[in-house]
PDB file of the backbone (N, CA, C, O) and the ligand in Angstrom, with CONECT records:
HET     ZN  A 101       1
ATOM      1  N   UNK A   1       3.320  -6.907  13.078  1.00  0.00           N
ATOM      2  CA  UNK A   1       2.042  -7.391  13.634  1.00  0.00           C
ATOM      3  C   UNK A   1       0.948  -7.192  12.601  1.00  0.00           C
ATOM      4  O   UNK A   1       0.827  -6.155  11.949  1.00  0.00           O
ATOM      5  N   UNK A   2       0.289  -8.079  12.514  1.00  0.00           N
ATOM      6  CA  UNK A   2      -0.658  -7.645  11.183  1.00  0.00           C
ATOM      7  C   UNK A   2      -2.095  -7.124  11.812  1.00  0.00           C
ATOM      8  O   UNK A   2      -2.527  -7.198  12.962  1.00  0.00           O
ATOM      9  N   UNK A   3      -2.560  -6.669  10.830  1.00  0.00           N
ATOM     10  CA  UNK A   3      -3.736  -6.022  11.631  1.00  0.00           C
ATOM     11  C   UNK A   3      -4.583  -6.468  12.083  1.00  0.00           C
ATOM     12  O   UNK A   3      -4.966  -7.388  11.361  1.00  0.00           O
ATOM     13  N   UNK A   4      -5.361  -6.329  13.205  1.00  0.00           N
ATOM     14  CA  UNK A   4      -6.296  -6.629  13.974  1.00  0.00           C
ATOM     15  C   UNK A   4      -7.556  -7.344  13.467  1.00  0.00           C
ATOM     16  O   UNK A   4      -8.420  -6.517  13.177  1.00  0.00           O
ATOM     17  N   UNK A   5      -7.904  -8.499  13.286  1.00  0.00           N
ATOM     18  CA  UNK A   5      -8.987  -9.484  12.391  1.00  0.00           C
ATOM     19  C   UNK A   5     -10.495  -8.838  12.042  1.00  0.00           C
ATOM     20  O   UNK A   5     -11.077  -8.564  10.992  1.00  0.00           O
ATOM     21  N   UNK A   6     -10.920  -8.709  13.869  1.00  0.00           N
ATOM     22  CA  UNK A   6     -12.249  -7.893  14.001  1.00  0.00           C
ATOM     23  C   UNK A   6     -12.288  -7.041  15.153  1.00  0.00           C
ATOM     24  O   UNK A   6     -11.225  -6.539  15.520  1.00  0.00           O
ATOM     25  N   UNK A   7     -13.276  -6.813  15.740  1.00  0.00           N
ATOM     26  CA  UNK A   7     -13.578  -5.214  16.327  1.00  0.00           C
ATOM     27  C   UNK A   7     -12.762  -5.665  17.614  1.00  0.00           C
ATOM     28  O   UNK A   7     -11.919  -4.876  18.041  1.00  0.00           O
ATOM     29  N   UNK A   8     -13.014  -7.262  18.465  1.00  0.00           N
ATOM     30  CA  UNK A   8     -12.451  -7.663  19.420  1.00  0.00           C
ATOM     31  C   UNK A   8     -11.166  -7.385  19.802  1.00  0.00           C
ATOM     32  O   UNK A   8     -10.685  -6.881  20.817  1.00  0.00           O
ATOM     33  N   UNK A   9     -10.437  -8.071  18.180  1.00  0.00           N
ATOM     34  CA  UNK A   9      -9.017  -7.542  18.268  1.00  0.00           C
ATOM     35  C   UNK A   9      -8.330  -6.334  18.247  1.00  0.00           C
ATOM     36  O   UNK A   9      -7.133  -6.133  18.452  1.00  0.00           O
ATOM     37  N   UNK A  10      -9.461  -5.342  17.903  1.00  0.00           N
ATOM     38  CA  UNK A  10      -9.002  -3.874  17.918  1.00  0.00           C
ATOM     39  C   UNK A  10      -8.717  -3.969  19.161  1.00  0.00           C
ATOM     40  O   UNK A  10      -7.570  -3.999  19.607  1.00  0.00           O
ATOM     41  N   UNK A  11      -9.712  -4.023  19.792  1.00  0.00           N
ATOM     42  CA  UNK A  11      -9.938  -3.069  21.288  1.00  0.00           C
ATOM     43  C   UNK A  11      -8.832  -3.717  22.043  1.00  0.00           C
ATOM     44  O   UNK A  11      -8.200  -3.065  22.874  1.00  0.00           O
ATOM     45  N   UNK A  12      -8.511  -5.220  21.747  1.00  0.00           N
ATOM     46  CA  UNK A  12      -7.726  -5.613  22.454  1.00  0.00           C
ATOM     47  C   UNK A  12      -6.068  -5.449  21.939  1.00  0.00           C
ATOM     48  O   UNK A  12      -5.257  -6.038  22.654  1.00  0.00           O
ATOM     49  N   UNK A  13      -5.654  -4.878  21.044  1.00  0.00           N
ATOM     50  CA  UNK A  13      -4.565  -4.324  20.582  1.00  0.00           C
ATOM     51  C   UNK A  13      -4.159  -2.955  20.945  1.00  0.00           C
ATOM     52  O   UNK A  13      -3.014  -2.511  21.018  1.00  0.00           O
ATOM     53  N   UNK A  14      -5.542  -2.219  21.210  1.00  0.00           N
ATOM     54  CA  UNK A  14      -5.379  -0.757  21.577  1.00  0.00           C
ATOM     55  C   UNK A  14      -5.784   0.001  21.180  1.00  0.00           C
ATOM     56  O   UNK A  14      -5.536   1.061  21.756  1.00  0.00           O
ATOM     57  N   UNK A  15      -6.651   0.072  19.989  1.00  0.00           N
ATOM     58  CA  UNK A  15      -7.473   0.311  19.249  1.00  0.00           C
ATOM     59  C   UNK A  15      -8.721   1.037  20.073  1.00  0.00           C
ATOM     60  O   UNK A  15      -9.210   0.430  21.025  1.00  0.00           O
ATOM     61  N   UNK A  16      -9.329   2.604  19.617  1.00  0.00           N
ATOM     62  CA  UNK A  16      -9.803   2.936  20.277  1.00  0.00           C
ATOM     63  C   UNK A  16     -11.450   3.258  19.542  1.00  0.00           C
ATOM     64  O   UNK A  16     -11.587   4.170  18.727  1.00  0.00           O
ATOM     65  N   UNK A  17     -12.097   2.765  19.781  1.00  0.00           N
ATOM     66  CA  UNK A  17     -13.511   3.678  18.629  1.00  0.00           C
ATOM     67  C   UNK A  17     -13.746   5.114  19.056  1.00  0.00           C
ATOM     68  O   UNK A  17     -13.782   5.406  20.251  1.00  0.00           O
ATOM     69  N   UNK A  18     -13.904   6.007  18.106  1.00  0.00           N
ATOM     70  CA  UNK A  18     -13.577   7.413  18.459  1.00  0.00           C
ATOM     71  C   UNK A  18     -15.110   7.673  17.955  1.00  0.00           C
ATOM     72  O   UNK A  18     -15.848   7.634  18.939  1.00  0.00           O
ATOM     73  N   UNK A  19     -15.699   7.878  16.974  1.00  0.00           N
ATOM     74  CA  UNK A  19     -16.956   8.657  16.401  1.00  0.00           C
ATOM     75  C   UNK A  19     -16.993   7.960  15.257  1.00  0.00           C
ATOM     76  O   UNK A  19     -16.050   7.347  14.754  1.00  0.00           O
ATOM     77  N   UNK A  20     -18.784   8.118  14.589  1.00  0.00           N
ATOM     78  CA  UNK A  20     -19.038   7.562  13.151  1.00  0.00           C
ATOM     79  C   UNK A  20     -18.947   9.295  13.093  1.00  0.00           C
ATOM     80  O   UNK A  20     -19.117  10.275  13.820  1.00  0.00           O
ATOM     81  N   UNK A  21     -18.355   8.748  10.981  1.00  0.00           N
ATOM     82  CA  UNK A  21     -18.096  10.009  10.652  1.00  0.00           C
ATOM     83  C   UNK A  21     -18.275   9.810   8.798  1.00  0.00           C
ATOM     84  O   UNK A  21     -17.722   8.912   8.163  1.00  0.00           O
ATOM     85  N   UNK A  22     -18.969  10.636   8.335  1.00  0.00           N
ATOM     86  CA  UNK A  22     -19.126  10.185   6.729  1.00  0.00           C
ATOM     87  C   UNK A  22     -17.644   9.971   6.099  1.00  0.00           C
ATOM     88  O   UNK A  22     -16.628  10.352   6.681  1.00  0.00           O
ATOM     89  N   UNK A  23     -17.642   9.378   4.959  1.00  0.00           N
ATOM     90  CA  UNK A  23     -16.443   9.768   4.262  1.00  0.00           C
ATOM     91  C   UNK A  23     -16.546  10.428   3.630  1.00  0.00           C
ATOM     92  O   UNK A  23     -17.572  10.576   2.966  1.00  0.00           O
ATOM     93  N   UNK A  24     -15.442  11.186   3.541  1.00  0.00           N
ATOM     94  CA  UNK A  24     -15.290  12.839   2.313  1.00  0.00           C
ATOM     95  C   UNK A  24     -15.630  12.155   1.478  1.00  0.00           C
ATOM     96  O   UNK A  24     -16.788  12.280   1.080  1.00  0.00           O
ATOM     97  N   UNK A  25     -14.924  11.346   0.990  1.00  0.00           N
ATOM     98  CA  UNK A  25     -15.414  10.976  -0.930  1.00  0.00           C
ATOM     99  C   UNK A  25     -16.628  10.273  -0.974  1.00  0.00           C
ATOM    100  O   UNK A  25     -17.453  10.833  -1.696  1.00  0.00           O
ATOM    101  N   UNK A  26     -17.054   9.136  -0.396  1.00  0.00           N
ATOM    102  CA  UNK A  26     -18.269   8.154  -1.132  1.00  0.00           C
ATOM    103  C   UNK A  26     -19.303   8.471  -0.284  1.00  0.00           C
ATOM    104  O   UNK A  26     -20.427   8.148  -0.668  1.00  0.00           O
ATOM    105  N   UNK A  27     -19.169   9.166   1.049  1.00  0.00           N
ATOM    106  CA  UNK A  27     -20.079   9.657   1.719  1.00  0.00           C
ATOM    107  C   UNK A  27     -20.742   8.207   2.310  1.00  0.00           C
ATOM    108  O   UNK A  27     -21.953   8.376   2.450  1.00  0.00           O
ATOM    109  N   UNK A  28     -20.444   7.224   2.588  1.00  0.00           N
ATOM    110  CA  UNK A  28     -20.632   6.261   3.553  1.00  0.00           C
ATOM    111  C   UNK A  28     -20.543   6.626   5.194  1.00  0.00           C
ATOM    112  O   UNK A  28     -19.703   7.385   5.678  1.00  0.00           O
ATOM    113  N   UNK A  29     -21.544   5.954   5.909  1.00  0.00           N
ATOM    114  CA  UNK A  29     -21.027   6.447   7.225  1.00  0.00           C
ATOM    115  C   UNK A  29     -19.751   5.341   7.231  1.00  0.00           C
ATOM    116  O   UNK A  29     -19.574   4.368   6.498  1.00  0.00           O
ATOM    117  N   UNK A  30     -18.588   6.082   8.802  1.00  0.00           N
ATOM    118  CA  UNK A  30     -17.877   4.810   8.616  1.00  0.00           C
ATOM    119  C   UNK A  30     -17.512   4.803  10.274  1.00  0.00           C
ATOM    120  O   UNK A  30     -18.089   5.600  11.013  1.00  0.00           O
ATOM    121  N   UNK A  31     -16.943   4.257  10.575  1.00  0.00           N
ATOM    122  CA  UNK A  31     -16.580   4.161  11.920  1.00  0.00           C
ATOM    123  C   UNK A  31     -15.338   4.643  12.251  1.00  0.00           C
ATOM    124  O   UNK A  31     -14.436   3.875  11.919  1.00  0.00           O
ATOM    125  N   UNK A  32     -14.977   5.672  12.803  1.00  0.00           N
ATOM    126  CA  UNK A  32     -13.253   6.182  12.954  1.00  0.00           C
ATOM    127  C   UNK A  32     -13.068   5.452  13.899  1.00  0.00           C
ATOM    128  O   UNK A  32     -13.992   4.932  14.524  1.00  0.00           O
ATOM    129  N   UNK A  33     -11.401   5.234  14.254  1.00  0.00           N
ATOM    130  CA  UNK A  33     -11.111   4.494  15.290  1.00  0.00           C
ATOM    131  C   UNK A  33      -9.388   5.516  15.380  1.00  0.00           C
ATOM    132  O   UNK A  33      -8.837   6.269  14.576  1.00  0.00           O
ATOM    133  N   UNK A  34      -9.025   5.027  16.778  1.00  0.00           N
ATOM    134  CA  UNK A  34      -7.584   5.722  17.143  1.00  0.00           C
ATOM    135  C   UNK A  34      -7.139   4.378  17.189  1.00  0.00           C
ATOM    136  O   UNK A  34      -7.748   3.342  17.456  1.00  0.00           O
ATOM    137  N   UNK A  35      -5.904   4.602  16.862  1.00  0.00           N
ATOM    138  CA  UNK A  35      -4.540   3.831  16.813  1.00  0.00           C
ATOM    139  C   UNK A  35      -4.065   3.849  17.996  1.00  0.00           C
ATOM    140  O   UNK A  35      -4.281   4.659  18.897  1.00  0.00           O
ATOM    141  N   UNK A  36      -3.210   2.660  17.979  1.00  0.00           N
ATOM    142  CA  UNK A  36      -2.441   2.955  19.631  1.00  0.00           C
ATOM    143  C   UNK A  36      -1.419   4.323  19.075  1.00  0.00           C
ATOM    144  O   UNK A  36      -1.193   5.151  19.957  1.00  0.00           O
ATOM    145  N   UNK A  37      -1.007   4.513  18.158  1.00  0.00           N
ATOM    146  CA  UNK A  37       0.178   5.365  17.945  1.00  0.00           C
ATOM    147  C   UNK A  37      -0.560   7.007  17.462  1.00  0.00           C
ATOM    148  O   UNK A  37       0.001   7.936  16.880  1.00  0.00           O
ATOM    149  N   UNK A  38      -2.184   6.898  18.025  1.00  0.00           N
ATOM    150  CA  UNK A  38      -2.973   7.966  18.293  1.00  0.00           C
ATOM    151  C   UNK A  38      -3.437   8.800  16.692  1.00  0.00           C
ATOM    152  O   UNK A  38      -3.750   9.986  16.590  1.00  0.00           O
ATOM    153  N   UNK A  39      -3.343   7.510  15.262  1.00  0.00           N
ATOM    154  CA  UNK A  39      -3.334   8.296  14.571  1.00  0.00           C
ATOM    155  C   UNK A  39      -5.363   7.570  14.066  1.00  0.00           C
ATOM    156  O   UNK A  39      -5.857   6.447  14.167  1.00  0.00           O
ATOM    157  N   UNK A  40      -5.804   8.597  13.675  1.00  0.00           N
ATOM    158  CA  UNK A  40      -7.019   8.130  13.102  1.00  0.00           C
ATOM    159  C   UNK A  40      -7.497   7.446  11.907  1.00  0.00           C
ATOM    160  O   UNK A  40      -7.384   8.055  10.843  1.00  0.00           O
ATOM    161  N   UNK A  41      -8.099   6.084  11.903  1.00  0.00           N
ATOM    162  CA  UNK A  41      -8.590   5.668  10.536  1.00  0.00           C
ATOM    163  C   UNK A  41      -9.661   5.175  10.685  1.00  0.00           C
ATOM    164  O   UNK A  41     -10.114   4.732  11.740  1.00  0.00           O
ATOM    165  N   UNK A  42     -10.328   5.212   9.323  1.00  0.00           N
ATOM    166  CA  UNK A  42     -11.566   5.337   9.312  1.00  0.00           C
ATOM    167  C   UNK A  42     -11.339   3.744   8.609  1.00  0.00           C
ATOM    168  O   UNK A  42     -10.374   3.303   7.984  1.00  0.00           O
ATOM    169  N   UNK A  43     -12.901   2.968   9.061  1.00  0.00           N
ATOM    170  CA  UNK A  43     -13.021   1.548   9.131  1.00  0.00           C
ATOM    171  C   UNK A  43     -14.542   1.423   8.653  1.00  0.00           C
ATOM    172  O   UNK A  43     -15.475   2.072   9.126  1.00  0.00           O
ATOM    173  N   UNK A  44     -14.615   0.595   7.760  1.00  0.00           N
ATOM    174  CA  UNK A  44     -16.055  -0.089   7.855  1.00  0.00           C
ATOM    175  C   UNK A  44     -16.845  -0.058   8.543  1.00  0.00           C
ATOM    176  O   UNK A  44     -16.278   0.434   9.519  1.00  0.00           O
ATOM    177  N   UNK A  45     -17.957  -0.243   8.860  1.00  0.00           N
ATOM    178  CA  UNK A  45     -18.978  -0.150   9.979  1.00  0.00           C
ATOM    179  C   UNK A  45     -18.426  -1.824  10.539  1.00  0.00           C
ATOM    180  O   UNK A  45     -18.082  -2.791   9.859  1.00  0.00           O
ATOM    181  N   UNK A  46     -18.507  -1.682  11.842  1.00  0.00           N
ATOM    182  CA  UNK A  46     -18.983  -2.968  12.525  1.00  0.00           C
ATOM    183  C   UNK A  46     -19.725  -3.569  13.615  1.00  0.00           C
ATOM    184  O   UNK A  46     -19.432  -3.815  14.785  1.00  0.00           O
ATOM    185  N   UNK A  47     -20.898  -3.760  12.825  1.00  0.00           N
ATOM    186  CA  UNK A  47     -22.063  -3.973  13.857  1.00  0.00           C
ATOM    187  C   UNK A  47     -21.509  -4.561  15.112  1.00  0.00           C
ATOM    188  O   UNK A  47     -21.797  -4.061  16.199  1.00  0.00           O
ATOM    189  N   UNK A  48     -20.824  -5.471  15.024  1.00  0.00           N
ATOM    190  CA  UNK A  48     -20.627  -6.914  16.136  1.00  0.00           C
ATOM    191  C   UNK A  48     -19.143  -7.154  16.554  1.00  0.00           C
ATOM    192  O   UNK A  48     -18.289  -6.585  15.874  1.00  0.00           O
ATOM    193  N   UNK A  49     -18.861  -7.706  17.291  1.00  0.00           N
ATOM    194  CA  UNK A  49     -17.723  -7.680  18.024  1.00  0.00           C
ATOM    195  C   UNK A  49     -16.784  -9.058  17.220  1.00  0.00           C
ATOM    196  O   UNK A  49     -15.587  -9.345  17.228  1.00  0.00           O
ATOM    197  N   UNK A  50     -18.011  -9.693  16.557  1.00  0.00           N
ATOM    198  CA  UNK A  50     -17.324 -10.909  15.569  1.00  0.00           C
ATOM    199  C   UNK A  50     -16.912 -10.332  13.513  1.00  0.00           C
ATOM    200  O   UNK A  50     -16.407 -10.990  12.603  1.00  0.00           O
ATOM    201  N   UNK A  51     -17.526  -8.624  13.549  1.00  0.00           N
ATOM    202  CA  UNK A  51     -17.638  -8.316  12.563  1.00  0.00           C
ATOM    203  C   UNK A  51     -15.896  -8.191  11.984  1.00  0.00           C
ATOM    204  O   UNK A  51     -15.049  -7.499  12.549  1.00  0.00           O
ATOM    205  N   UNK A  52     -15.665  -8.994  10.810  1.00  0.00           N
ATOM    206  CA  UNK A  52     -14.517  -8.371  10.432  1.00  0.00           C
ATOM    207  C   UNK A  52     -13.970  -7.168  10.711  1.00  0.00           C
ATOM    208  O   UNK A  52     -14.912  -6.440  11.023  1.00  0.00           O
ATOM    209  N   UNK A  53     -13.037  -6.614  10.763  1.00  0.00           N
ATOM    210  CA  UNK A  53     -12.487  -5.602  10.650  1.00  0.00           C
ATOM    211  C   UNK A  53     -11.628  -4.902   9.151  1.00  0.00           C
ATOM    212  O   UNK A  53     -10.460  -5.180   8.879  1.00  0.00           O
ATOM    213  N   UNK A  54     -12.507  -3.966   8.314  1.00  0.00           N
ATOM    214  CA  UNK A  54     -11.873  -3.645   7.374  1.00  0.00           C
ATOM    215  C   UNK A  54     -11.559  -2.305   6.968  1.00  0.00           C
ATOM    216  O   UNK A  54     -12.502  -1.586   6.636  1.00  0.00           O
ATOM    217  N   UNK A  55     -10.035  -1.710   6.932  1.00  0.00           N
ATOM    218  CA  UNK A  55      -9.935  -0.438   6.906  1.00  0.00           C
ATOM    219  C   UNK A  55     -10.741   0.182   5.667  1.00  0.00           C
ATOM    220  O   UNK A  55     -10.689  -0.287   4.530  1.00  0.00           O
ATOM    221  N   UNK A  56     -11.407   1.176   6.002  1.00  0.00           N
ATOM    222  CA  UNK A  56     -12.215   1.472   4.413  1.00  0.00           C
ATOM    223  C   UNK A  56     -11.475   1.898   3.563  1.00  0.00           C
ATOM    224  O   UNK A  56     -12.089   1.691   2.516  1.00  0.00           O
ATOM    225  N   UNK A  57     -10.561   2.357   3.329  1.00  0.00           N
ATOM    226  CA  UNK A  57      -9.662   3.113   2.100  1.00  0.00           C
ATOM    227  C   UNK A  57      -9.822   1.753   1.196  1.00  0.00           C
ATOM    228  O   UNK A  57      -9.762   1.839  -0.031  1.00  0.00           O
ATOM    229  N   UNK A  58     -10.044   0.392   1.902  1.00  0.00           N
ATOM    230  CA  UNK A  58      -9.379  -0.756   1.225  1.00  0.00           C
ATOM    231  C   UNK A  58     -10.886  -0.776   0.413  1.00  0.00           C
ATOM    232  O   UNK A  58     -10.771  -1.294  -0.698  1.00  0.00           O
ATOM    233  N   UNK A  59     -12.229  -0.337   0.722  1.00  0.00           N
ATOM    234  CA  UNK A  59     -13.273  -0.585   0.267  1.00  0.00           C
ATOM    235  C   UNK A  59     -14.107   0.580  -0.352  1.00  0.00           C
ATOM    236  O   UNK A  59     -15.111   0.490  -1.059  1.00  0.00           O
ATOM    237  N   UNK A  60     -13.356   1.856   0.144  1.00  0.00           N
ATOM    238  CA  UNK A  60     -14.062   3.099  -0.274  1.00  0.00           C
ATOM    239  C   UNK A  60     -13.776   3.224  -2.109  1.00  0.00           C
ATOM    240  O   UNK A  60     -12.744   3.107  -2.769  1.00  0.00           O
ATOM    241  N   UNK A  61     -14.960   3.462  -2.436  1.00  0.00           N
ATOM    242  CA  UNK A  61     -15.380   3.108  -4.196  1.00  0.00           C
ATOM    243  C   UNK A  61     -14.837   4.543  -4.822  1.00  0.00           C
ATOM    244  O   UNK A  61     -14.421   4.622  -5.978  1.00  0.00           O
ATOM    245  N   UNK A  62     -14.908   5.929  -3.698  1.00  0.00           N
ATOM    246  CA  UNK A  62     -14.439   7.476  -4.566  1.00  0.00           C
ATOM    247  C   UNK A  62     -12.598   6.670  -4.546  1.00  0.00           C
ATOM    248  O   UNK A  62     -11.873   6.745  -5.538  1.00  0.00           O
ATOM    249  N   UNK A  63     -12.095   5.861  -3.044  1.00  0.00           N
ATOM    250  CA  UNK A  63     -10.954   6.030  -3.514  1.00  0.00           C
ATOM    251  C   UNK A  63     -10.355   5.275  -4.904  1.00  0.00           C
ATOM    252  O   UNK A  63      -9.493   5.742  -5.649  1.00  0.00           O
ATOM    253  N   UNK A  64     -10.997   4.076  -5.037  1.00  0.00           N
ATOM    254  CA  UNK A  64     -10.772   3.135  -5.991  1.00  0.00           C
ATOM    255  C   UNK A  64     -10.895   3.879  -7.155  1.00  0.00           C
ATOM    256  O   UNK A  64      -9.849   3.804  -7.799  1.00  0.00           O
ATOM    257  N   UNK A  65     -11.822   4.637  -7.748  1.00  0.00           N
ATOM    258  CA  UNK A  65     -11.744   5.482  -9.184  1.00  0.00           C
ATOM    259  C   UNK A  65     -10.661   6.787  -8.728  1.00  0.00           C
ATOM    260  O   UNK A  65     -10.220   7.407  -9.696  1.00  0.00           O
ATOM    261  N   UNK A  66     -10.212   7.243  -7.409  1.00  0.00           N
ATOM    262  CA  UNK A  66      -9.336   8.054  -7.542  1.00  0.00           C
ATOM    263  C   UNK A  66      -7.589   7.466  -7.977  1.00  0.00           C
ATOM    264  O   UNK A  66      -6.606   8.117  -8.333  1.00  0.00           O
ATOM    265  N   UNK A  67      -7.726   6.398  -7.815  1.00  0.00           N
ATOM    266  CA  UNK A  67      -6.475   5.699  -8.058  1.00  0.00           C
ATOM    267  C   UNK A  67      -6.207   5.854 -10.004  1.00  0.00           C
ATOM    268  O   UNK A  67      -5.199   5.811 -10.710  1.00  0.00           O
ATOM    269  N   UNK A  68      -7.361   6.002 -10.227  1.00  0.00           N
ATOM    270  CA  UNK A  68      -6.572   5.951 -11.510  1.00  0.00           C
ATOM    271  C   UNK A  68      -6.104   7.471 -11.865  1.00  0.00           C
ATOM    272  O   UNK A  68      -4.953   7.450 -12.302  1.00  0.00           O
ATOM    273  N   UNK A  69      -6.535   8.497 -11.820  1.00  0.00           N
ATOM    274  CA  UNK A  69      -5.675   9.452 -11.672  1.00  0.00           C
ATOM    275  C   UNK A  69      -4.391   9.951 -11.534  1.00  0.00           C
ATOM    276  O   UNK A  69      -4.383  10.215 -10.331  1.00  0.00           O
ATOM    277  N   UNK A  70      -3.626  10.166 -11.832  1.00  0.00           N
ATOM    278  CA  UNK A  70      -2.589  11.026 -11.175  1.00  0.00           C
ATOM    279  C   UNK A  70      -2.139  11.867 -10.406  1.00  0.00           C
ATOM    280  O   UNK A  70      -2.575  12.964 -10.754  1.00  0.00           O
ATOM    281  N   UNK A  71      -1.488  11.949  -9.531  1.00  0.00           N
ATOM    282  CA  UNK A  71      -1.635  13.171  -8.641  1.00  0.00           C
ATOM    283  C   UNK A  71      -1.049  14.297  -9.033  1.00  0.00           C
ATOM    284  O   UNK A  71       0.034  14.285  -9.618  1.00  0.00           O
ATOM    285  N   UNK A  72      -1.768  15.491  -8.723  1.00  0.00           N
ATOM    286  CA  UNK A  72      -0.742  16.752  -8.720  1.00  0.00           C
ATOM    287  C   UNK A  72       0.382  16.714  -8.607  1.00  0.00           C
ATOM    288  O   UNK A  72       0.852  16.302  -7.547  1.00  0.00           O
ATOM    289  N   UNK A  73       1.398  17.218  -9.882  1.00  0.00           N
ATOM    290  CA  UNK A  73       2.700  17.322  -9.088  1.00  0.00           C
ATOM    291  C   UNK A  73       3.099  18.738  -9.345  1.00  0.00           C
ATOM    292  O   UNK A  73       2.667  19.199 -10.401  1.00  0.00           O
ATOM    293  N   UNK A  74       3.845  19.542  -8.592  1.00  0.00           N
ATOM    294  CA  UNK A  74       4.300  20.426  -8.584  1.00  0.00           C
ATOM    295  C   UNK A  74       5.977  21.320  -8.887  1.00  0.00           C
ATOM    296  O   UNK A  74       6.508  22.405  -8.647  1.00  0.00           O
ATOM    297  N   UNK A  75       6.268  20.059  -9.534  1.00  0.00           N
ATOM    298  CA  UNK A  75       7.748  20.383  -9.776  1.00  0.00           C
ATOM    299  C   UNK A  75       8.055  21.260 -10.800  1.00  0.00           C
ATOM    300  O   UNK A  75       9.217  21.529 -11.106  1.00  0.00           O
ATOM    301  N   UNK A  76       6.826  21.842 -11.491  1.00  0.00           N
ATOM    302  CA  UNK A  76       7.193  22.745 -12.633  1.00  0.00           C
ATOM    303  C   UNK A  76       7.326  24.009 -11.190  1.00  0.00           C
ATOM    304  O   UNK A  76       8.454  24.227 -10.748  1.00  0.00           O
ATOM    305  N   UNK A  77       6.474  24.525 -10.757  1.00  0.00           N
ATOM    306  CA  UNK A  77       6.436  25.853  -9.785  1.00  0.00           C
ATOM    307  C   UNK A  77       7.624  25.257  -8.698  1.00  0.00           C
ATOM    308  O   UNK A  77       8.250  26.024  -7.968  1.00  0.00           O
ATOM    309  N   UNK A  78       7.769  24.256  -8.700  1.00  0.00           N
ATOM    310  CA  UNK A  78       8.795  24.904  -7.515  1.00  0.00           C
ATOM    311  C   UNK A  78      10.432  24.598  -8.007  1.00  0.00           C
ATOM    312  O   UNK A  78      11.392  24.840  -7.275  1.00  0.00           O
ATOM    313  N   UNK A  79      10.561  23.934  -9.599  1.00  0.00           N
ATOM    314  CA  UNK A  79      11.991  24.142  -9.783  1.00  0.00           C
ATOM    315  C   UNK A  79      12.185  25.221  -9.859  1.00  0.00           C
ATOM    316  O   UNK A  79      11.245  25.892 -10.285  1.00  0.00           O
ATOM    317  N   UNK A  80      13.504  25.963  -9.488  1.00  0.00           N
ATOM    318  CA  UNK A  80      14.130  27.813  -9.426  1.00  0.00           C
ATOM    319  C   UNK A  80      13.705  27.906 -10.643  1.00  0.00           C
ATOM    320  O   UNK A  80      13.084  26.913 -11.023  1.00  0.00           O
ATOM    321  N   UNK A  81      13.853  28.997 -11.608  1.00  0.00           N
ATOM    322  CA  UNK A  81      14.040  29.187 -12.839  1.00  0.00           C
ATOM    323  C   UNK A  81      15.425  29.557 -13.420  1.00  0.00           C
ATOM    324  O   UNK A  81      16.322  30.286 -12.995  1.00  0.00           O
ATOM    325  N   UNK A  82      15.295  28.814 -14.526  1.00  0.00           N
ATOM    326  CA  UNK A  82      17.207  29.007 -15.202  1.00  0.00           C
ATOM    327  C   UNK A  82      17.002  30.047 -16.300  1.00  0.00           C
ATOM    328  O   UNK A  82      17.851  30.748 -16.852  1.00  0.00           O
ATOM    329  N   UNK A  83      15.920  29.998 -16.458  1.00  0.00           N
ATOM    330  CA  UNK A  83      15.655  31.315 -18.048  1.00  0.00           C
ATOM    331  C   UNK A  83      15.730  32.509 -16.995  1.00  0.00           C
ATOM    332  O   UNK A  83      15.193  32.618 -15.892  1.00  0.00           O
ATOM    333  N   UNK A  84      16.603  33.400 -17.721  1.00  0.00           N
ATOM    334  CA  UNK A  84      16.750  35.034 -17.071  1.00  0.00           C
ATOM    335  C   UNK A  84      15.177  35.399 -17.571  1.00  0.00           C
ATOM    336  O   UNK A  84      14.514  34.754 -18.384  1.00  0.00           O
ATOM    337  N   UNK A  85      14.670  36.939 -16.660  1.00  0.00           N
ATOM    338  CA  UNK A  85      13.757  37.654 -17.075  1.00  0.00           C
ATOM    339  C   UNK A  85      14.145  38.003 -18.279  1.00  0.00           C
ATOM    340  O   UNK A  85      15.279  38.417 -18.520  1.00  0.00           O
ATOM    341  N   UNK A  86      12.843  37.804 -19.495  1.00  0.00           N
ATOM    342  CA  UNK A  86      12.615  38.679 -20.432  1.00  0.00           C
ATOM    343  C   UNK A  86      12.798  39.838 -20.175  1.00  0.00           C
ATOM    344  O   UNK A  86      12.223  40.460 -19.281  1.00  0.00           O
ATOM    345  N   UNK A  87      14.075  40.499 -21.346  1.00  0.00           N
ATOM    346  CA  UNK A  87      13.957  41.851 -21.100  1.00  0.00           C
ATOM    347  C   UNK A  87      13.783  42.446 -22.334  1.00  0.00           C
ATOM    348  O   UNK A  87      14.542  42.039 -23.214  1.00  0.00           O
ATOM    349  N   UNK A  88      12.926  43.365 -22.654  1.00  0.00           N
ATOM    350  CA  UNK A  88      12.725  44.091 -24.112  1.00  0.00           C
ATOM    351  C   UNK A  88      13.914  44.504 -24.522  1.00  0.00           C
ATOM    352  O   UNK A  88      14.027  45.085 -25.602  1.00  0.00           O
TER     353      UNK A  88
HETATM  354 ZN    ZN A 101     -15.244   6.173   1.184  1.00  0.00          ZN2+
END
């Protein structure tokens, strides 16, 4: 099912508006909404019931420069170690 066009089709898919809430990164207000499958995402503002509907990750500007980054990886600390303790 593809996603919901504008705010209409939220509500009428199941889509719930929950609270405006800044975003951690770009600090935009944004509009959270619940999922039918109760999980939360945060959306564009939409004034109007004809307003597009656009998930913000797709528009948020901290995430777009976070993409070029790399993420943490942690496979040095959590492979076991094969070198025995140094012993004098
Ligand atoms: Zn953002």
């Amino acid at each position: 099912m593809p996603f919901p066009s504008n705010q209409s089709a939220l509500l009428a898919a199941g889509y719930e508006y929950a609270r405006w809430e800044k975003c951690g990164t770009c600090q935009l207000p944004c509009e959270v909404w619940t999922t039918p499958g109760k999980r939360e995402i945060f959306m564009d503002p939409m004034p109007s019931h004809e307003t597009p509907s656009v998930r913000h990750y797709e528009t948020c500007k901290g995430a777009i420069s976070h993409q070029s980054t790399s993420p943490l990886t942690w496979s040095d600390i959590d492979k076991p170690s094969s070198i025995p303790p140094f012993k004098e």
